[in-house]
C-alpha positions as CSV (number, residue, x, y, z in Angstrom):
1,X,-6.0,24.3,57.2
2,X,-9.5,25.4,57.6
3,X,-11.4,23.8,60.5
4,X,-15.1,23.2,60.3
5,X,-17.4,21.6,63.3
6,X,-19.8,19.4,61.7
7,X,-21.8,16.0,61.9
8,X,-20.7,12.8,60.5
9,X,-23.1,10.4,59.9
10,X,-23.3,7.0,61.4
11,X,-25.5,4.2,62.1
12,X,-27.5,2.1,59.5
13,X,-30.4,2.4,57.2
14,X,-33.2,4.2,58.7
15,X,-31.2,4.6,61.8
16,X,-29.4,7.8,61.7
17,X,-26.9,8.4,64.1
18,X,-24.6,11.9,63.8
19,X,-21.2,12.3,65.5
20,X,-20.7,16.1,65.8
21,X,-16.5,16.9,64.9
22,X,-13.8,18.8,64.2
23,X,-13.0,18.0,60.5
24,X,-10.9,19.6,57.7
25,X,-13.5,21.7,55.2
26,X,-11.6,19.8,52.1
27,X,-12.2,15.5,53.6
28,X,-15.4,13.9,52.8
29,X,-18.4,14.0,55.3
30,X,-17.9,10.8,56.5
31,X,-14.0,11.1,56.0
32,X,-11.3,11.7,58.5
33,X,-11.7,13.9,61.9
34,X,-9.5,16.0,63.7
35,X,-11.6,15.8,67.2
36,X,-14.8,14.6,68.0
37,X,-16.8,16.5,70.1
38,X,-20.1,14.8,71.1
39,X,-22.9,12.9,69.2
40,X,-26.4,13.9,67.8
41,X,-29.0,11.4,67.9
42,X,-32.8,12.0,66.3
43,X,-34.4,8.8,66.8
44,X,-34.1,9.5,70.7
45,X,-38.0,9.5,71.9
46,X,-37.0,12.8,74.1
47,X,-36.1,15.7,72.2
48,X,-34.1,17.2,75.0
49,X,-32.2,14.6,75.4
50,X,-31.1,14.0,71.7
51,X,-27.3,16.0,72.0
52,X,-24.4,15.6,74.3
53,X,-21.4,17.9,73.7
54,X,-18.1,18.2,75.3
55,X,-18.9,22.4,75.4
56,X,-14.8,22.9,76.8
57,X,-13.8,20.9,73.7
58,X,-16.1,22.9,71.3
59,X,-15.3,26.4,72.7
60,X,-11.6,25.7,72.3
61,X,-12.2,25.0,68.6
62,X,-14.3,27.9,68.0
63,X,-11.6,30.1,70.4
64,X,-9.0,29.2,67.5
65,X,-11.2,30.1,64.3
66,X,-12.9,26.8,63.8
67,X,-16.3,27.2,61.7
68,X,-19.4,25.3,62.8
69,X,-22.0,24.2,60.2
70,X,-25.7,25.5,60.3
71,X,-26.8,22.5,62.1
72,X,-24.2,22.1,64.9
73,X,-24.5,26.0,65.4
74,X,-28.3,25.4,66.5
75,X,-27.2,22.6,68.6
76,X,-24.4,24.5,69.7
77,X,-26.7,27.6,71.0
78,X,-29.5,25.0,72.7
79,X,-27.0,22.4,74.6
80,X,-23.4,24.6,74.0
81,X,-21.9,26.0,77.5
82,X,-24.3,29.0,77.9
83,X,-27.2,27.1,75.7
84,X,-30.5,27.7,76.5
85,X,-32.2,24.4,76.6
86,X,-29.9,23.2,79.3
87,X,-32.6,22.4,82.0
88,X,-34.7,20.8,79.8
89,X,-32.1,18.5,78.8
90,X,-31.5,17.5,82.3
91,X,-34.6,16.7,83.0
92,X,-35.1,14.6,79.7
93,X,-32.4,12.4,80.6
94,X,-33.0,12.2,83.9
95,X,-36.7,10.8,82.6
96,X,-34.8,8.3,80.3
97,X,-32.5,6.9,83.2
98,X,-36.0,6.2,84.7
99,X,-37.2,4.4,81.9
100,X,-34.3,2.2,82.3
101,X,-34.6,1.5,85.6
102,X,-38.3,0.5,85.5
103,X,-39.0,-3.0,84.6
104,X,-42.6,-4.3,84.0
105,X,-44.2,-7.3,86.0
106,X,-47.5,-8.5,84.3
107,X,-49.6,-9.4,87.6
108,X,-51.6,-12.8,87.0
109,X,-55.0,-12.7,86.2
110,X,-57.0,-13.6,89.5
111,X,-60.2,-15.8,89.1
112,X,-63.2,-14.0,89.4
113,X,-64.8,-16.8,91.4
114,X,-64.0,-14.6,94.7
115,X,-65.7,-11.7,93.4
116,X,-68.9,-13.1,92.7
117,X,-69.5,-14.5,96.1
118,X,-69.4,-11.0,97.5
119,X,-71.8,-9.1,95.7
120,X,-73.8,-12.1,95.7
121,X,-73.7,-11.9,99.7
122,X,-75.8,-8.6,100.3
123,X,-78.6,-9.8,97.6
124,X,-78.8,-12.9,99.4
125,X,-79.1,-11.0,102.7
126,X,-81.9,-9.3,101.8
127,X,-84.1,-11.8,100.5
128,X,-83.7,-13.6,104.0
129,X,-84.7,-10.6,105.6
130,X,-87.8,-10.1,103.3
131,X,-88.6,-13.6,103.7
132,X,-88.8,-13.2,107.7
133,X,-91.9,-10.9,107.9
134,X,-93.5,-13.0,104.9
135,X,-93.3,-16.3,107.7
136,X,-94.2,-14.2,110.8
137,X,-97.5,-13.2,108.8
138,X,-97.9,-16.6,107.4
139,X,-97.5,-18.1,111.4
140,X,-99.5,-14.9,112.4
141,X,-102.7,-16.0,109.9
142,X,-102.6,-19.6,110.8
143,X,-103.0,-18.2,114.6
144,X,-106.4,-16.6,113.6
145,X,-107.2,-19.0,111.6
146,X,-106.7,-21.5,114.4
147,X,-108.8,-19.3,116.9
């Protein structure tokens, strides 16, 4: 029997889902598996963070002559044991577990009747002041005038 790693699909209509496995090359895509060996999943918003293989599992099958298709070869090579997008995948799903963990609080709107008051109070202020000098010369002519 020969063994080929590749994807089954899953999921729904306009929802692909992929589980990567160990399959007989003569069954069906979506037909009987041997092993399954991770999942591949392309509606995830972080690339990265898209494949998760069981790399022991996957060596083992290649170790005893299993074939892997084009597609699970790439992934194989980028998130495999000795891939070479490793770090980048641990950081995207260490950036999606923080998604999940953040939760959004709308703040309520705060009247803007507090606002106002303040930059009213410095234009108010200054008037006052302007309007000081404007009686002292007003008291300062009737003086004269008095004399």
């Amino acid at each position: 029997m020969a063994v080929r790693i590749r994807m089954k699909k899953m999921g729904r209509t306009h929802r692909p889902f992929f589980r990567v496995c160990a399959m007989d090359q003569r069954s069906p895509r979506d037909g009987r598996v041997i092993e399954e060996l991770g999942y591949y999943d392309p509606m995830c918003p972080e690339t990265d963070a898209r494949v998760s293989l069981k790399s022991d599992r996957i060596d083992h099958w290649i170790s005893v002559g299993a074939q892997a298709s084009d597609k699970v070869a790439v992934l194989i090579k980028k998130y495999g044991t000795n891939g070479t997008h490793l770090e980048q995948q641990k950081a995207a799903l260490e950036r999606l577990g923080k998604r999940k963990e953040y939760t959004f609080v709308p703040e309520a709107p705060q009247p803007k009747k507090q606002e106002e008051p303040k930059a009213e109070a410095p234009a108010e202020a200054a008037p006052a002041e302007e309007a000081a000098p404007a009686e002292e010369a007003a008291a300062a002519s009737e003086e004269t005038a008095s004399e």
